[in-house]
Steps between C-alpha positions, in 0.01 A plus 500: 500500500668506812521187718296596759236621236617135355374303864190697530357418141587178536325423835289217488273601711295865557701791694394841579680816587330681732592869633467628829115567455465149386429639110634263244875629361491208281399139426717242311302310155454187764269756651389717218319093364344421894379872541375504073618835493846685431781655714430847351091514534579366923716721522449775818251320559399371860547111494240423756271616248614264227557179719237374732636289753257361761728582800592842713854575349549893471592482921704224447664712173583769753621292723777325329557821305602676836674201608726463245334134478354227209162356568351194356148444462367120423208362336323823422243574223619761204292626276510843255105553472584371124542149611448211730690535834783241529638350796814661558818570690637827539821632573589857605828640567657856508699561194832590560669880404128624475359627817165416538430272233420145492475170286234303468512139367175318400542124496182316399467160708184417315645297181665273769134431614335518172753194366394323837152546395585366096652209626206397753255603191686224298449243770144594585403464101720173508251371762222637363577346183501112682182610677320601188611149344378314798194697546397424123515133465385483883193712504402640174397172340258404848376861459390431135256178664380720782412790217372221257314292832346837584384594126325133496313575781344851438311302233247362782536703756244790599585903490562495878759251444667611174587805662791240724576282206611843313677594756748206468496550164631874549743386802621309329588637133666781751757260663592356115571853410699542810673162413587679163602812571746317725636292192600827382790494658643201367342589129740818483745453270872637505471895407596541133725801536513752242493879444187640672373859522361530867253760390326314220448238748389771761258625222342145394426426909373866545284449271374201547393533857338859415266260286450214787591494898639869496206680338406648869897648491666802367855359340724779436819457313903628629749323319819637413538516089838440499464120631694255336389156376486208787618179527186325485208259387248766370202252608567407789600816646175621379350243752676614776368860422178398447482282821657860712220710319204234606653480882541898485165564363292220736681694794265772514201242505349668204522854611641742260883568551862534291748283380779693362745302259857602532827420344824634518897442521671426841828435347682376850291254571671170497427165634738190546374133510620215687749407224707852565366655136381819531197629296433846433119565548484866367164510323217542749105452486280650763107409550393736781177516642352703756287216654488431871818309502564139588399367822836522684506080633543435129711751416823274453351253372297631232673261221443205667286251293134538716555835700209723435387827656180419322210257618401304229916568323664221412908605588573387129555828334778652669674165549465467099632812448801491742594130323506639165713817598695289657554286238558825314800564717344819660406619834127521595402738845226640709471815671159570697344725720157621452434718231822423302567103405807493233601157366805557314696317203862469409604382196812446257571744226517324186819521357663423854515167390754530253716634723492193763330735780 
């Protein structure tokens, strides 16, 4: 291998040939894992129909191709039609001794973000966690008298009246399972990490739901059979997939619609936590819906303990679910727009840990 064939495999981050018609030449393996496809099937093949980037570029192509010129584009979304768009950066610049052609870096901004949003998930459960404590020995035990006072008197009263002393009753057995679903934060245990096959998890929340809140939903199955085993506490990530499913199926307000499971291996994805470690995150679970998206004022905030799109939810779901990823050392995101909602997971493989990554 030559050095210059040395530099280009090793680039960290995805590049792109690109000819004078803007047709792929070729596309280093940083690519080849963000576009889930290889150099030789992309190929001839025009890029702007195997990257969708929510901004006018081919003008601004032309222009810095006939100018002899690099252009940078910031904070852009980049997606492959396989995927969830990321927030991006991109970097174009003629390549040199080739008339006509160009290079086009990819750098992904959105793990920056995403470890942003893991550390505020962290201190939202950690406050959650002293409210739940507070709100149980602070109002669950006067709830119990008001349920018990009310109970007492439905003995004497008439119908007319019952009908007010069962609605305390009802009020208030809601706010105690509030209270406890709450608790749950602080009840989750460390993740016991072991071996886990992501698609026999997959299989057991699949089928589950088909039997319970998903029944209304057509769940069709992509995974990639080559997966490797995670890094992972097989329960608890089955909550977190059971918690996307319920918020994916309830988002069609009972109407008939598709989740689509998907899984597969994004082998540059990397994040790095505050401590400088880096974490390889290569083994990725999709839950995809087709839903009318979340309401855009939430958008960002979607993990936060109590932010619902919903108007009787509760905000405790996805909060759960981003604390125990979390806690998995993984990566939990949104994408939305409506007809297409993807939450997506990133996770260890297994026998990274042996190796200190």
């Amino acid at each position: 291998m030559s050095k210059d064939e040395a530099i280009w495999t090793s680039l960290p981050v995805p590049a792109l040939e690109l000819d004078e018609a803007d047709r792929i030449v070729r596309i280093n393996p940083a690519a080849e894992g963000f576009m889930m496809t290889s150099s030789r099937a992309l190929a001839g093949q025009p890029v702007w129909d195997r990257l969708a980037v929510n901004a006018p570029l081919e003008e601004a192509f032309e222009r810095a191709r006939a100018n002899d010129a690099p252009l940078f584009v910031n904070d852009v979304d980049v997606g492959t039609g396989e995927r969830a768009p990321m927030q991006c950066n991109l970097q174009v610049a003629p390549l040199s001794g080739t008339p006509g052609h160009m290079l086009m870096l990819i750098s992904p901004r959105e793990l920056a973000g995403r470890m942003v949003q893991n550390s505020s998930v962290k201190s939202a459960a950690k406050s959650a966690i002293g409210m739940a404590e507070m709100l149980a020995h602070e109002i669950k035990n006067p709830l119990a008298g008001i349920t018990g006072a009310a109970q007492l008197l439905s003995m004497t009263l008439g119908k007319e009246d019952l009908e007010l002393t069962d609605l305390i009753v009802s009020e208030s057995r809601r706010i105690v399972s509030l209270l406890e679903r709450v608790e749950q934060f602080g009840n989750v245990s460390a993740p016991d990490l072991r071996p886990v096959n992501l698609h026999d998890v997959l299989d057991r929340a699949r089928r589950s739901a088909m039997l319970g809140f998903a029944a209304h939903m057509t769940l069709v199955e992509d995974y990639d059979p080559s997966l490797p085993a995670a890094l992972g506490d097989m329960d608890q990530l089955l909550q977190v997939v059971l918690n996307l499913l319920k918020n994916a199926a309830e988002a069609t307000g009972g109407r008939p619609g598709t989740i689509r499971l998907h899984t597969y291996y994004e082998q540059s994805l990397r994040v790095r936590r505050g401590d400088g470690v880096g974490k390889a995150l290569p083994l990725q679970i999709e839950i995809i819906d087709d839903g009318p998206g979340l309401p855009p004022e939430i958008a960002d905030e979607v993990f936060d303990p109590f932010v619902s799109g919903r108007e009787n939810g509760t905000g405790l779901g996805l909060a759960l679910a981003a604390k125990i990823i979390s806690d998995h050392d993984g990566w939990i995101s949104v994408s939305s727009v409506p007809g297409r909602t993807v939450f997506r997971i990133s996770l260890q493989r297994a026998e990274m840990t042996s190796q200190g990554d």
